[in-house]
N, C-alpha and C positions, 0 to 999 in steps of 0.2 A: 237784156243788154242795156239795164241804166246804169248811168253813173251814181256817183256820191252824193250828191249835191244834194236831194231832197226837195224839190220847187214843189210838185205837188202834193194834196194830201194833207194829212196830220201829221206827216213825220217835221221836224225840224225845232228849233227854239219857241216858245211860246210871247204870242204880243209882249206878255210882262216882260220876257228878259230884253226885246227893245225898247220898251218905256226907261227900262234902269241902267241903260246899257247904250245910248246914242251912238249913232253913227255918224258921217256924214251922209250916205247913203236914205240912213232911215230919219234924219232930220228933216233932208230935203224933202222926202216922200211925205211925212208929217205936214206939211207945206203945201201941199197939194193937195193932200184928203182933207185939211181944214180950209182952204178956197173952194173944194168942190161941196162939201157939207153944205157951206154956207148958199150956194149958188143951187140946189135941190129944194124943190117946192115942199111944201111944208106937209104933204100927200105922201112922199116917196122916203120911204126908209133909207135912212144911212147906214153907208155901207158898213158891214158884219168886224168884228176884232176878228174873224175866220178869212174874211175877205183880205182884211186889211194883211194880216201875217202872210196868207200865200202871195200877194202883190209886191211884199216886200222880198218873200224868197227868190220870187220870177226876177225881179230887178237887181236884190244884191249877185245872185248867179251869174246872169247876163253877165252884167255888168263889169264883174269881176274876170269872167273868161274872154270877154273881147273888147278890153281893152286896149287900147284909146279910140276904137272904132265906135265901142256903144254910144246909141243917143236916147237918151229919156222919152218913152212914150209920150203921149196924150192918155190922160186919165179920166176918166169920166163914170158914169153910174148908169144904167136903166130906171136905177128906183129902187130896185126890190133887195137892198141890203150887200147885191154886188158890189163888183169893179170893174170896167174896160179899160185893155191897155191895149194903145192903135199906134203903131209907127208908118207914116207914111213916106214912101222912097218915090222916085219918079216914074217907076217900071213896075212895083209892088208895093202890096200892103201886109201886112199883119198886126193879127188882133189876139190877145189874149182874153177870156173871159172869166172872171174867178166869180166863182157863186156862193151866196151868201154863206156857205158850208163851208169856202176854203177848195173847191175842185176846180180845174181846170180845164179847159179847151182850146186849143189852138187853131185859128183860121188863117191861112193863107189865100189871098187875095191878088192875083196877075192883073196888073193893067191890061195887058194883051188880051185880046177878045178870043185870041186861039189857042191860050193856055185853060184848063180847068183850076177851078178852086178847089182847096181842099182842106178837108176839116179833122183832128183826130181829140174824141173825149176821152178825158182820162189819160193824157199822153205822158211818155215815161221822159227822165231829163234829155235824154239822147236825144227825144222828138222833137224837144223843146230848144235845143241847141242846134240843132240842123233845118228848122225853121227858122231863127234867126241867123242861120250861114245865108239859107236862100233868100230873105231878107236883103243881105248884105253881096249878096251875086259871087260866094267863094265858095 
């Protein structure tokens, strides 16, 4: 039951077709992975062209289907050649984690102390899309 879209995985366009092929999308994202490059200790690998292409598919997709609601994560690294993307709401959180491979995991995160968290690896777009509905409380 996924859609088109392609977010995780190997399927989708390769880094090079957005080096030669700018977005505003992948401009802005470029903007971001070369602040947090610069901001990672000289120990922790920069994150992967695998990393960097699935973070751009999770955001151009989003982004593109919820419309004008989307708002640009917080991007960050652990070190090891990943990505995290964190959106934080007032009631929820969600984290994307893209591994220096390009795979994906999704965590959802309740402020409520009576909700459970909940995590799916390897989730298909539909997962990924109805994680950020619950993000957005629709």
């Amino acid at each position: 039951m996924s859609s088109n879209i392609a977010i995780a995985g190997s399927q989708g366009f390769a880094l090079e077709h957005w080096l030669h092929h700018p977005n505003p999308t992948w401009e802005h994202l470029q903007r971001l992975l070369r602040d947090l490059s610069e901001e990672l200790d000289a120990t922790e690998a920069r994150p992967t062209d695998m990393a960097k292409n699935a973070c751009y598919r999770l955001i151009e997709a989003l982004s593109s289907h919820f419309e004008p609601s989307f708002r640009w994560p917080n991007i960050s690294s652990l070190g090891g050649g990943d990505l995290v993307c964190e959106w934080h709401y007032p009631s929820r959180n969600l984290m994307a984690l893209l591994d220096q491979n390009g795979g994906l995991r999704i965590i959802r995160l309740p402020q409520d102390p009576h909700q459970r968290c909940s995590a799916a690896i390897s989730p298909s777009d539909d997962d990924v899309m109805n994680s950020y509905r619950w993000l957005l409380g629709v």
